[in-house]
Backbone as a ProteinNet text record, in pm:
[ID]
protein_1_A
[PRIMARY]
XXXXXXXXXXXXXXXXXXXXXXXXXXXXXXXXXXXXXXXXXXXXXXXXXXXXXXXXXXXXXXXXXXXXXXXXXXXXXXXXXXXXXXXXXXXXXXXXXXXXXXXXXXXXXXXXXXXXXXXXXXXXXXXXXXXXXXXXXXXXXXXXXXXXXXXXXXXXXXXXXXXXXXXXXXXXXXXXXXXXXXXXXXXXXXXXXXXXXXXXXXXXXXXXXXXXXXXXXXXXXXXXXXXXXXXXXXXXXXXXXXXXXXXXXXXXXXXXXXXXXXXXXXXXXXXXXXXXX
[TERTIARY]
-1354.1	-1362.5	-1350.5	-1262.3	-1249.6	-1330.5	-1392	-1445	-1348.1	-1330.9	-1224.2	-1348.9	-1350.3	-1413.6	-1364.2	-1461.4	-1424.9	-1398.5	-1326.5	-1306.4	-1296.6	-1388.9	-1414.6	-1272	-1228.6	-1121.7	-1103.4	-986.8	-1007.6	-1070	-1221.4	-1193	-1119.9	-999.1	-929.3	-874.9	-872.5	-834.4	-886.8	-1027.9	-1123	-1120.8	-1152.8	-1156	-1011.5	-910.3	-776.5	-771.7	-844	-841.3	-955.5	-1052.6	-1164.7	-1129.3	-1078.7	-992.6	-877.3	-823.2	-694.9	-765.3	-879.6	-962.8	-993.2	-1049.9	-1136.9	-1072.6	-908.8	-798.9	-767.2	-760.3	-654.3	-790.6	-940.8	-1062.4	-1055.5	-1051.7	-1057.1	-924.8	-779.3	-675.4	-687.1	-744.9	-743.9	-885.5	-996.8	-1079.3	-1048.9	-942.8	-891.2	-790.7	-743.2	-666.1	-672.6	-759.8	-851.1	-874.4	-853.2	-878	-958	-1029.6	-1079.5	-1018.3	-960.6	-918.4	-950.3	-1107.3	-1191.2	-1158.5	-1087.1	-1133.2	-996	-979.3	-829.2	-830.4	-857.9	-823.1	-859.9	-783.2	-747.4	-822.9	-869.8	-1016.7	-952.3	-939.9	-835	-912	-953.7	-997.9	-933.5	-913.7	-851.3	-858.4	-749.6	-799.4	-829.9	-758.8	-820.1	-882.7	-936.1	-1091.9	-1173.6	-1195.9	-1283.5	-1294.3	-1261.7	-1232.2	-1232.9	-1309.7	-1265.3	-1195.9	-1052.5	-916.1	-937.1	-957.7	-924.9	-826.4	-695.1	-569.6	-603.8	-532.9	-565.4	-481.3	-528.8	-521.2	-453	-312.7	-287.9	-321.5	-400	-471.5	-369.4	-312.2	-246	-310.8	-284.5	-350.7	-349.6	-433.8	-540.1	-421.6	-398.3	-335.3	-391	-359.3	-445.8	-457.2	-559.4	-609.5	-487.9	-490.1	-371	-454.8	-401.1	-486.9	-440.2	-489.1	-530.5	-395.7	-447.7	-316.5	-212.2	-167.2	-65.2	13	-29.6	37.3	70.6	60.1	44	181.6	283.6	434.4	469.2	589.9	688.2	701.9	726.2	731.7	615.3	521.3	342.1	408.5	329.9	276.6	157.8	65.5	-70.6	-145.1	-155.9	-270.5	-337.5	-454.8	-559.6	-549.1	-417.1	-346.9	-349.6	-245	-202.2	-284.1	-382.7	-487.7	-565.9	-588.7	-657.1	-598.1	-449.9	-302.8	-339.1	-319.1	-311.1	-461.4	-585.4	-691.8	-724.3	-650.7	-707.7	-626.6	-472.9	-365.1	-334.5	-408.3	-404.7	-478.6	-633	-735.8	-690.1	-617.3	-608.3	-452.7	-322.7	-248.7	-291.5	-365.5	-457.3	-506.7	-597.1	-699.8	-613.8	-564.4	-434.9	-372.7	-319.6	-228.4	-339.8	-403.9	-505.2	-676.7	-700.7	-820.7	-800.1	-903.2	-855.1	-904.3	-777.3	-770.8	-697.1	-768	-652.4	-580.6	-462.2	-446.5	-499.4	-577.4	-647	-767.1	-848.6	-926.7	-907.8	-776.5	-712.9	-682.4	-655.7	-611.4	-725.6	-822.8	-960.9	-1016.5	-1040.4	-1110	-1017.7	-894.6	-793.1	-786.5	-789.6	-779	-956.4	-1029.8	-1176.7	-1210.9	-1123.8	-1134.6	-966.2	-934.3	-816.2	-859.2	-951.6	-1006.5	-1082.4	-1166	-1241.4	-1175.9	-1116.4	-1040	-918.1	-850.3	-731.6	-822.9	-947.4	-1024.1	-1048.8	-1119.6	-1184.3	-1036.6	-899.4	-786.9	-741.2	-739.1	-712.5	-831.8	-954.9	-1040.3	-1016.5	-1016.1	-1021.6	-910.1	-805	-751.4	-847	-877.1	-981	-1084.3	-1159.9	-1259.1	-1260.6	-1229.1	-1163.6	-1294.3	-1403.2	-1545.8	-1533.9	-1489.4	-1439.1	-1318.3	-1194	-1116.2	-1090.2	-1219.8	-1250.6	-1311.8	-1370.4	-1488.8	-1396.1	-1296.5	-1210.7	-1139.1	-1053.7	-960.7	-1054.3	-1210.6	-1276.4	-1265.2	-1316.9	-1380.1	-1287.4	-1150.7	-1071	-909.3	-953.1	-835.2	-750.6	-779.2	-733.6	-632.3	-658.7	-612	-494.9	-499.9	-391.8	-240.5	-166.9	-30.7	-8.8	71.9	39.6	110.6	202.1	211.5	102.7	15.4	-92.9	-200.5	-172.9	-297.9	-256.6	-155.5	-117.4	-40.6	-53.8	-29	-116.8	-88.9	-153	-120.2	-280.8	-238.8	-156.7	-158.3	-34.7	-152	-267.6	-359	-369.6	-338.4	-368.4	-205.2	-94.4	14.1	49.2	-53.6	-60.7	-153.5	-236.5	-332.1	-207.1	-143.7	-49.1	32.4	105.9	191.7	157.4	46	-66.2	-63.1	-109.4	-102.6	18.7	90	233.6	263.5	275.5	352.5	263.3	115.9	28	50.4	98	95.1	207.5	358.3	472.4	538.5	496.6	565.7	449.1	544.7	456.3	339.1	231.1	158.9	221.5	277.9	346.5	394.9	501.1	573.3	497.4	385.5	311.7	255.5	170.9	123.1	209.9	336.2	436.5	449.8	437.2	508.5	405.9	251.2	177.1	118	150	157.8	249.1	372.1	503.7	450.2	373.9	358.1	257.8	144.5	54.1	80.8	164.4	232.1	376.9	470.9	595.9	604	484.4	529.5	441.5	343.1	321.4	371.2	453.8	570.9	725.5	732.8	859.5	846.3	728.1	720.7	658.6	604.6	530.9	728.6	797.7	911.2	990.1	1013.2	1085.5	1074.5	976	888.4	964.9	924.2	900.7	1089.5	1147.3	1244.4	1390.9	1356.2	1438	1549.9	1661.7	1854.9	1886.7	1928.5	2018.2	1958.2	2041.4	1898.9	1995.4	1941.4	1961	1977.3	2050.2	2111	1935.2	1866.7	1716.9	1620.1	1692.4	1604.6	1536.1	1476.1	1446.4	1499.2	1481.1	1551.9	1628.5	1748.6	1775.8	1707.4	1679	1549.2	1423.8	1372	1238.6	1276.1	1359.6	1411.8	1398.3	1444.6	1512	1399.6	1249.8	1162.1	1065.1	1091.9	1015.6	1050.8	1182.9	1251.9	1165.3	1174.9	1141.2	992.9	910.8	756.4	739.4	834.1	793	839.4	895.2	1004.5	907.1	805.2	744	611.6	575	452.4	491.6	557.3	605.4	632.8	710.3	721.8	612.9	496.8	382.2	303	292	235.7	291.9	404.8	464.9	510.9	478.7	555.3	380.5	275.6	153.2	60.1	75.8	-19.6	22.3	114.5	250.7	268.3	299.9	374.2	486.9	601.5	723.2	812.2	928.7	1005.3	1036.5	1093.1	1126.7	1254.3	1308	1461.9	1452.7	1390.8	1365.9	1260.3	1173.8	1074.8	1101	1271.5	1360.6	1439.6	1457.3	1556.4	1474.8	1370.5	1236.2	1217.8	1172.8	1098.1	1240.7	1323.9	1412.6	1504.2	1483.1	1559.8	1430.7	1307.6	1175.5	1187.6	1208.9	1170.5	1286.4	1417.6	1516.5	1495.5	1473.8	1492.7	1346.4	1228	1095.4	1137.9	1216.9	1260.8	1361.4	1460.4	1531.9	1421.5	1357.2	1246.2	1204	1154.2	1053.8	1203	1293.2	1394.1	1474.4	1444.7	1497.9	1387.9	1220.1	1143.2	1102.4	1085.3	1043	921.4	889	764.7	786.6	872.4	873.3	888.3	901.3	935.3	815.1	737.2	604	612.3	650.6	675.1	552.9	419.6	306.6	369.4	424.3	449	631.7	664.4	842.6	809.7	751.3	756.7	695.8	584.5	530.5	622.8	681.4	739.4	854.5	933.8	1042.7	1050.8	946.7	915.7	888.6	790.8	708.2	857.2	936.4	1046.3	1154.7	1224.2	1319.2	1218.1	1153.9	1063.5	1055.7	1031	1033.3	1161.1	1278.2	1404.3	1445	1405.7	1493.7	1357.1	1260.4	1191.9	1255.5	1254.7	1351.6	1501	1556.5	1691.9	1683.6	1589.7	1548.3	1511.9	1471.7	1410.2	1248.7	1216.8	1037.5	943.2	1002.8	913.4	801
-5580.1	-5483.5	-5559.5	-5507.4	-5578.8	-5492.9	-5577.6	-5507	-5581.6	-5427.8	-5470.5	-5492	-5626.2	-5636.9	-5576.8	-5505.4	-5478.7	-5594.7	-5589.3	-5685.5	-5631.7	-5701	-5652.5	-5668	-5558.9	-5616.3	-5749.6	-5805.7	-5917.9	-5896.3	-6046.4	-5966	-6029.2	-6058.3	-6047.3	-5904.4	-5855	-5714.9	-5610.5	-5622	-5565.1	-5517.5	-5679.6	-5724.5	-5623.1	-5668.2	-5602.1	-5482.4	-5411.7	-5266.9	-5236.5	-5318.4	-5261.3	-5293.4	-5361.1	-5365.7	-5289.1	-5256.8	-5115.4	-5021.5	-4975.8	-4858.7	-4856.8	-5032.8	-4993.7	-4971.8	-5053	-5061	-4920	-4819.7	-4717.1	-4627.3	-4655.5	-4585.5	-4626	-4696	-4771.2	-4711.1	-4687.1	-4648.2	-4495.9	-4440.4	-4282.7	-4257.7	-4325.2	-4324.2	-4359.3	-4426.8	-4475.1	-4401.4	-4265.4	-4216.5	-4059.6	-4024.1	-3941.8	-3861.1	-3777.1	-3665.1	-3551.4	-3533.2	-3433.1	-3351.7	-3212	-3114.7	-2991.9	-3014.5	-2858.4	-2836.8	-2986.4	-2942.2	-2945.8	-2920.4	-2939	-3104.3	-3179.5	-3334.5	-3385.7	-3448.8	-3532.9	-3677.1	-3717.4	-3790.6	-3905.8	-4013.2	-4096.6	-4247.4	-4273.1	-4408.9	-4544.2	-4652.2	-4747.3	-4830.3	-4859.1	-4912.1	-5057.4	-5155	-5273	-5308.6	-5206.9	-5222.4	-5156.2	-5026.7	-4928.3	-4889.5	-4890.4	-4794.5	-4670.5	-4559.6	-4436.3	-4395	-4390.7	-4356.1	-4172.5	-4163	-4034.3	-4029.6	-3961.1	-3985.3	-3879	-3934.5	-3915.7	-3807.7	-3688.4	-3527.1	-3510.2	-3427.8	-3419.7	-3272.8	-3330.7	-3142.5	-3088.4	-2979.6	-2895.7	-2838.8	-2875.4	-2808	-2643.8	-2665.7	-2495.8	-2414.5	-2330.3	-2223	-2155.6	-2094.5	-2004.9	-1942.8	-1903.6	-1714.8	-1560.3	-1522.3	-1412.2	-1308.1	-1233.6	-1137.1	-1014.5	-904.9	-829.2	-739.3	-722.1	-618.6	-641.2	-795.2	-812.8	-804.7	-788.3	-811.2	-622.8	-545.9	-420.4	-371.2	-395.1	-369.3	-224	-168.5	-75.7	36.1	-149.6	-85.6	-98.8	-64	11.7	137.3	188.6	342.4	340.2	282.2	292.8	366	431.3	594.1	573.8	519.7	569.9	556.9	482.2	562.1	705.6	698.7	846.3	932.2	876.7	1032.6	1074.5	898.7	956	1005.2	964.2	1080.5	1214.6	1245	1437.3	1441.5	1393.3	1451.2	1478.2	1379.1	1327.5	1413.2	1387.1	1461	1621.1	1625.5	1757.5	1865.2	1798.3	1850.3	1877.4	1795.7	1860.8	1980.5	1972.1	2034.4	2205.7	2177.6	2275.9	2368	2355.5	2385.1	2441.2	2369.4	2404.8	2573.3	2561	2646.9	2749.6	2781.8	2864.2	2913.2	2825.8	2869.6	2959.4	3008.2	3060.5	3030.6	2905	2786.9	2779	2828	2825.4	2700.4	2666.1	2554.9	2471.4	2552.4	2420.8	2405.8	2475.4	2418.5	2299.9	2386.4	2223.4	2109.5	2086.6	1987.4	1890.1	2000.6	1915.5	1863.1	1923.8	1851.6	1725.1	1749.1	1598.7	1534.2	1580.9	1477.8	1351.5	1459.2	1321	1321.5	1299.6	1225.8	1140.2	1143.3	1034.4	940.6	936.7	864.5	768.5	793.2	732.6	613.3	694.3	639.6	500.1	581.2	466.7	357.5	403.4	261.6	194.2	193.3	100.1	89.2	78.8	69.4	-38.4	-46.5	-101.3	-277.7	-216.9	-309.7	-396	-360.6	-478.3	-562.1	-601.1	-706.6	-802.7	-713.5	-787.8	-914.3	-803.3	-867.4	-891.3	-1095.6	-1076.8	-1033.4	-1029.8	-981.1	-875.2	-748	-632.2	-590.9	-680.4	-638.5	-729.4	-802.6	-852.6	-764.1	-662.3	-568.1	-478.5	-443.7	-361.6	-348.8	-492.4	-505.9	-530.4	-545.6	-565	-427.9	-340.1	-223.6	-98.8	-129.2	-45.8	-89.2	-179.8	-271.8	-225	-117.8	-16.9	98	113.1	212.9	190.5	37.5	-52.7	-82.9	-63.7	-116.2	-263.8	-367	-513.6	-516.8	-427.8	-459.7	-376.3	-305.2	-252.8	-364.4	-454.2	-598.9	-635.2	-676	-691.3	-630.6	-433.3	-351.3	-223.6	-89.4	8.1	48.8	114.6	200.3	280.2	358.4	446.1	615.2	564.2	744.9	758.7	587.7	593.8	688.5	635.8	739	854.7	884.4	1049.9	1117.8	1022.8	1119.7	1196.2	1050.3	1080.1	1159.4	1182.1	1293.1	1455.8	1429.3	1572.2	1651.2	1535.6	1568.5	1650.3	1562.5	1627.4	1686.2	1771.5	1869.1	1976.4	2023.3	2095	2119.1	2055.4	2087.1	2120.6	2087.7	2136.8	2267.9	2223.5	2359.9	2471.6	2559.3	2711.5	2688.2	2765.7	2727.7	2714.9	2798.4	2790.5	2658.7	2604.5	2539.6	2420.7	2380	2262	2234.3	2359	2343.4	2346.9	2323.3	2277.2	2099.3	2072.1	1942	1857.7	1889.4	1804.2	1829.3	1959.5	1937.6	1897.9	1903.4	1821.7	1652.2	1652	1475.3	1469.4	1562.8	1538.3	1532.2	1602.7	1633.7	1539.9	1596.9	1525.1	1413.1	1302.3	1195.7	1088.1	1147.6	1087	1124.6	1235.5	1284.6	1191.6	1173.4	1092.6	960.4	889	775.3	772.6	823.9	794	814.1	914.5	922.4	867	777.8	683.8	530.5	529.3	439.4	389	549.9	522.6	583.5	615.6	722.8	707.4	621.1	597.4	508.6	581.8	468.9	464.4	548.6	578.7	551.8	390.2	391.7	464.8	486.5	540.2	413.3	407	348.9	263.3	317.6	292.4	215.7	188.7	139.6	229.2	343	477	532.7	591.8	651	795.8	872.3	972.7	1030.1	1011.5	1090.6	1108.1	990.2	1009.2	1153.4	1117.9	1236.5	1367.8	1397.7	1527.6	1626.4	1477.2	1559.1	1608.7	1534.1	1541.3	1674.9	1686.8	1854.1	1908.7	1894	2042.8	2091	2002.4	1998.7	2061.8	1986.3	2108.2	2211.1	2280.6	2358.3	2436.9	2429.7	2475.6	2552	2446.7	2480.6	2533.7	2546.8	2587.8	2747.8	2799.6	2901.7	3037	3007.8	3093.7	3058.9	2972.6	2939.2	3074	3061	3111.4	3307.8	3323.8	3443.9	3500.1	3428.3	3488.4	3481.8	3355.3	3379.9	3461	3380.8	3430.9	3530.5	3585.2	3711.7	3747.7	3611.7	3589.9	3674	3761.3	3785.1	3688.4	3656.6	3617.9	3536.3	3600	3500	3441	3465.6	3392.3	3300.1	3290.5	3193.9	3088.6	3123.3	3041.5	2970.3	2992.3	2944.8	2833.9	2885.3	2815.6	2693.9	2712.4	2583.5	2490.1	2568.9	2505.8	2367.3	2425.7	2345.4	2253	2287.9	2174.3	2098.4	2119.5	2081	1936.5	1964.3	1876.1	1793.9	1855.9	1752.4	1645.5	1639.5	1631.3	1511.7	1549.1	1420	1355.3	1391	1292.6	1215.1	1217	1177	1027.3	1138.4	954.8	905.4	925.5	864.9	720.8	740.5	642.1	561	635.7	518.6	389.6	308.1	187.1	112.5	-6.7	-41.2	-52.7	-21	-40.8	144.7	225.8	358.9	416.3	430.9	512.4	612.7	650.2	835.8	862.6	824.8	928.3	968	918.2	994.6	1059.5	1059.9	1079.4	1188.9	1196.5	1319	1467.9	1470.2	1560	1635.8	1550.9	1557.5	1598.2	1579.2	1591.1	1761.6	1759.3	1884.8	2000.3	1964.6	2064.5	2125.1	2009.8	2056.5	2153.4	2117.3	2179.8	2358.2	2333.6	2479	2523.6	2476.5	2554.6	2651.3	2532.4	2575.5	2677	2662.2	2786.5	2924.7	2900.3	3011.3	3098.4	2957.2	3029.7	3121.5	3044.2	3060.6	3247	3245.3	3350.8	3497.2	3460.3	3556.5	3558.8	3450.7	3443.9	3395.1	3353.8	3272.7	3421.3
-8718	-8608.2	-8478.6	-8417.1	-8270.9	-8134.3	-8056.5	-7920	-7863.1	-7737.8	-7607.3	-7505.6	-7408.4	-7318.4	-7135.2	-7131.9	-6977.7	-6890.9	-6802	-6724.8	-6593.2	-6499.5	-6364.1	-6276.1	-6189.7	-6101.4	-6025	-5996.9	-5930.2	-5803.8	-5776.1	-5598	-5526.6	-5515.1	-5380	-5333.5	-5478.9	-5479.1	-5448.5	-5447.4	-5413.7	-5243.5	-5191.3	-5072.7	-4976.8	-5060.7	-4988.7	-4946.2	-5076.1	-5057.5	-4966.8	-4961.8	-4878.5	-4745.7	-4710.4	-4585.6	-4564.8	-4634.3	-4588.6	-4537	-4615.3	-4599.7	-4462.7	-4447	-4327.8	-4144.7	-4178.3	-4117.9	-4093.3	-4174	-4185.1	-4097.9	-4154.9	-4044.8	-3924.9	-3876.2	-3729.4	-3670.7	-3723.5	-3656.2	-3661	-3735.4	-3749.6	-3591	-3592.8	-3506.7	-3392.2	-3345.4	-3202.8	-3153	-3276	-3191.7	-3261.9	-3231.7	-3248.4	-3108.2	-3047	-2931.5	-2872	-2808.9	-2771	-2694.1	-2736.1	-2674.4	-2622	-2644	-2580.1	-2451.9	-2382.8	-2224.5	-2191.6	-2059.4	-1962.3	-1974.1	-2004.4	-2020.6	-2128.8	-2159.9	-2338.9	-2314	-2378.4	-2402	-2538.2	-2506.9	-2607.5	-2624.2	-2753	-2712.5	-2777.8	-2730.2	-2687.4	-2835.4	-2906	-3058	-2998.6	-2943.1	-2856.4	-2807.3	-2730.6	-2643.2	-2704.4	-2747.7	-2755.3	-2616.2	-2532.1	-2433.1	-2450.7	-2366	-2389.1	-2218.9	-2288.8	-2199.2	-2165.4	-1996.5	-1989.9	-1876.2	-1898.4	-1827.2	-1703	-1550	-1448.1	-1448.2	-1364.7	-1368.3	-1201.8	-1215.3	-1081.9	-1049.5	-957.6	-905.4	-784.8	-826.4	-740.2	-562.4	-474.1	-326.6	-362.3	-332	-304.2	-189.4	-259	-204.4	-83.3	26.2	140.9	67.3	79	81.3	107	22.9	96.3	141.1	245.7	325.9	252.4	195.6	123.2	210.5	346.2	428.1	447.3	414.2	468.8	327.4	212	79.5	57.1	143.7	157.2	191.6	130	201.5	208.2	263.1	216	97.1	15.8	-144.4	-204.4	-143.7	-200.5	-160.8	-309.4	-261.5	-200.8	-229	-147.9	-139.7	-222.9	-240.7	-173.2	-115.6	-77.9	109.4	141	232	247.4	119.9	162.8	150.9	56.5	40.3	171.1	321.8	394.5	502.5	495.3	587.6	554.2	408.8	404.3	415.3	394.3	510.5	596.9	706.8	810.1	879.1	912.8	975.9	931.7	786.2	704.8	796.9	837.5	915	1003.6	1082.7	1251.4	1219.8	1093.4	1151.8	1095.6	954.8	913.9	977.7	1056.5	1141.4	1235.5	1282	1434.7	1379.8	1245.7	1236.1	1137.8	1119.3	1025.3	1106.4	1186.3	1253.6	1431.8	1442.7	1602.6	1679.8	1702.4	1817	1936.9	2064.9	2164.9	2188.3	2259.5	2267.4	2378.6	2484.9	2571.1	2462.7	2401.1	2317.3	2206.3	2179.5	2067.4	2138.6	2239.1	2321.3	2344.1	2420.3	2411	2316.1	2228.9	2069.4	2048.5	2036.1	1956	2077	2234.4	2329.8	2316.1	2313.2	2299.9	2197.8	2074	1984.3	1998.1	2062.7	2044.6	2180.1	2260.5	2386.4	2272	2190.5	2160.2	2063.3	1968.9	1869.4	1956.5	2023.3	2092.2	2134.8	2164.9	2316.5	2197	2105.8	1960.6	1919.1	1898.7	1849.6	1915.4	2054.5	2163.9	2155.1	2141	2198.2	2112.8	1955.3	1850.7	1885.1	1974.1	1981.1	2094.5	2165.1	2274.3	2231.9	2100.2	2039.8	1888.2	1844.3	1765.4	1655.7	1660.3	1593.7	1516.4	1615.1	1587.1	1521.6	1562.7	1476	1305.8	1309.2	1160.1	1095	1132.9	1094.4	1088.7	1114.6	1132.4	1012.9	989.4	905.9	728.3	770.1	647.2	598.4	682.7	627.2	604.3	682.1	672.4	602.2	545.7	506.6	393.2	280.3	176.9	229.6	404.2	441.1	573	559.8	649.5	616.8	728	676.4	690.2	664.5	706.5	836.9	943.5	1039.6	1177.8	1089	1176.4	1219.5	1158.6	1217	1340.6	1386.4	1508.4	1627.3	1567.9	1690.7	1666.4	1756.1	1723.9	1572.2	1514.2	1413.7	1396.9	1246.6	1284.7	1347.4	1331.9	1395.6	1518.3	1555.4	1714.3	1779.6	1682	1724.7	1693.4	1596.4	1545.5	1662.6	1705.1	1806.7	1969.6	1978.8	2107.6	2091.4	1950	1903.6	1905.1	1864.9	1828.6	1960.6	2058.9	2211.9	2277.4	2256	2306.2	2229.7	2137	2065.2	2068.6	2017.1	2054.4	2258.4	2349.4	2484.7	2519.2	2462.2	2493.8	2390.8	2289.1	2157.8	2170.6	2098.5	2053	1925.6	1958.5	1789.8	1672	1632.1	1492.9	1476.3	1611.5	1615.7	1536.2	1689.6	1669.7	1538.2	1495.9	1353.5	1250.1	1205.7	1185.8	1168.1	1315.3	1306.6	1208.8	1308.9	1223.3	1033.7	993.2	825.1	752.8	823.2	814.2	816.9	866.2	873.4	776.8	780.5	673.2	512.7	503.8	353.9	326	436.5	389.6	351.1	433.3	441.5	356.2	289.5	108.2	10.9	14.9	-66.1	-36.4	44.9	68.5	50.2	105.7	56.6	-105.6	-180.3	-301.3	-399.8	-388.7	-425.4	-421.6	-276.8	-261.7	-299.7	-362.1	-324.2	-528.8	-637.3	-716.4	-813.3	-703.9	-800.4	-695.1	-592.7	-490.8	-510	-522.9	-554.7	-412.7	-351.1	-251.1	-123.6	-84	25.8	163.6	303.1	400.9	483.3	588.7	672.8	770	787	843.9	693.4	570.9	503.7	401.1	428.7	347.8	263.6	137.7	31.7	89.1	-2	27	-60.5	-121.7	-282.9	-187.9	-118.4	-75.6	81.1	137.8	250.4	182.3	45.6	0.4	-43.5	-94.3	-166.6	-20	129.3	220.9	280.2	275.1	333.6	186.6	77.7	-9.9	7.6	1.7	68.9	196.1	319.7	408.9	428.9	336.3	358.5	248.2	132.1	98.8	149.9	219.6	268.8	409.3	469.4	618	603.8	482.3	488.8	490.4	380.5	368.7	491.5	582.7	690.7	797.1	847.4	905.6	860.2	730.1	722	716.6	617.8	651.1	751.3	792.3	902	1090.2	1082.8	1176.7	1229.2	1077.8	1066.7	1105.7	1075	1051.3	933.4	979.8	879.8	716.1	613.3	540.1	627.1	701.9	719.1	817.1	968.4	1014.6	973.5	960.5	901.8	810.4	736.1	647.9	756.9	864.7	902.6	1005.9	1077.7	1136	1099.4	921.4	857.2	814.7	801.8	743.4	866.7	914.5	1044	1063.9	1089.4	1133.2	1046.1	901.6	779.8	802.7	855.9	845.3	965.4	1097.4	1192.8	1123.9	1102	1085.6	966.3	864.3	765	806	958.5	965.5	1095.4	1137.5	1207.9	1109.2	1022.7	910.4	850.7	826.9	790	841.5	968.6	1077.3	1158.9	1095.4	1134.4	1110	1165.7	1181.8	1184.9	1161.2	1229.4	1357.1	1482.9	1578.8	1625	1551.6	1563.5	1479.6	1506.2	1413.2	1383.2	1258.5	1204.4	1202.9	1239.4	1273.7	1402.1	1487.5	1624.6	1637.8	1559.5	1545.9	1493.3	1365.3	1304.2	1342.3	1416.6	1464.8	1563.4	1664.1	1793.8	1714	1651.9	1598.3	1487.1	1441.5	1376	1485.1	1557.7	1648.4	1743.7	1771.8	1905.3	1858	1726.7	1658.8	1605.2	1578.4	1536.5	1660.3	1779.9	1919.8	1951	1924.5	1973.2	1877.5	1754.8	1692.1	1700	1746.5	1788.5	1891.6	1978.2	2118.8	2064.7	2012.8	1969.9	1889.7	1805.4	1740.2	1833.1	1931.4	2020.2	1956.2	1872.5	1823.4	1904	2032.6	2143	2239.7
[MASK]
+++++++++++++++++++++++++++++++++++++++++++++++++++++++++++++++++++++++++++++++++++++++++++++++++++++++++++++++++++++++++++++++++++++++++++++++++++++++++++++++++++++++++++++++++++++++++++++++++++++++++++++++++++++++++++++++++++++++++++++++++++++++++++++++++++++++++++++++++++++

């Protein structure tokens, strides 16, 4: 009977392998990474160094000012929602309550004294017109920071058209501005191809005539007490001069003050024209 004897490995062999092992640990451990963070964390198989590679930090951007990122092509709701309140109220009221016109004059004249002087002052004081642009800054255009608002030129419009046109007329121009002109811009804004020679859509113009040309008519035939055809022919003509008004305005041309004046005058003339004066 034969026994086979075990025979232990050689150790050089031993040795060899226990050194590959420990070779192949040390190179897997030196390059080895931490990636939880924004910088890679590497350590040095030569030194043991722990290598963290130098990070180029980008310069800090300004601040962007909230109004001035406020363009054109915003619709801007909460604009517009405080246009058809605000301008809604005074052409509302004008044309539905029983308001003489030196009484209307007075009411929108000392509230537009007050309003223009605080409009005016905040360039004076730059305190105020920080408090200004904080608190009213949702309801700003970005070239209203460095001139009049656009209410301060709805107030001067209001003025002159309520003092030169007929009631109907006047109360006209200004719901024409209150209505048309978040209808024309929200349309143009969102549905607008065809632009107009002034920059403005012909889509945003077309839906501004159908709006006032909506609301102008039951104004005029009920409260009035305008025929059906003249009262078509009335709104219809205000309705057009009044959108070619905001059509051709500008930031240097303010359709709070174009449009009123522009509505209120054409509704005069075809009153006149009518024999409705």
């Amino acid at each position: 009977m034969s026994i086979e004897s075990t025979q232990a490995p050689p150790a050089n062999l031993t040795s060899s392998a226990t050194s590959t092992s420990s070779a192949t640990s040390t190179s897997s451990d030196s390059t080895s990474s931490d990636s939880t963070g924004p910088t890679t964390t590497r350590r040095s198989a030569r030194s043991g160094r722990t290598m963290t590679p130098s990070v180029t930090h980008a310069p800090p951007r300004p601040a962007l000012d909230p109004i001035r990122e406020v363009k054109r092509h915003s619709i801007h709701w909460k604009r517009k929602v405080f246009h058809v309140l605000g301008v809604g109220a005074a052409g509302f009221t004008y044309a539905l309550a029983p308001v003489t016109k030196p009484t209307a004059l007075l009411i929108l004249g000392s509230i537009a004294v007050v309003f223009v002087f605080l409009d005016l002052l905040r360039f004076k004081v730059p305190a105020l017109n920080k408090r200004v642009k904080r608190d009213f800054a949702p309801f700003m255009r970005d070239y209203e920071l460095d001139g009049m608002s656009g209410s301060s030129w709805f107030f001067f419009a209001g003025l002159i058209t309520i003092a030169t046109c007929f009631h109907p007329a006047a109360a006209l121009g200004m719901i024409f501005l209150a209505l048309g002109d978040p209808i024309a811009s929200a349309v143009g804004v969102k549905w607008g191809k065809t632009k107009l020679p002034g920059g403005k859509s012909l889509e945003g113009s077309l839906a501004f005539f159908v709006v006032c040309l909506a609301a102008g008519l039951p104004i005029l035939t009920l409260k009035f007490g305008m025929g059906l055809g003249p009262a078509t022919a009335v709104t219809a003509v205000a309705a057009f001069a009044a959108a070619a008004a905001e059509a051709i305005s500008s930031k240097k041309i303010d359709d709070n003050f174009t449009v009123p004046i522009a509505g209120g005058a054409a509704a005069s003339l075809m009153m006149l024209a009518l024999g409705l004066a």
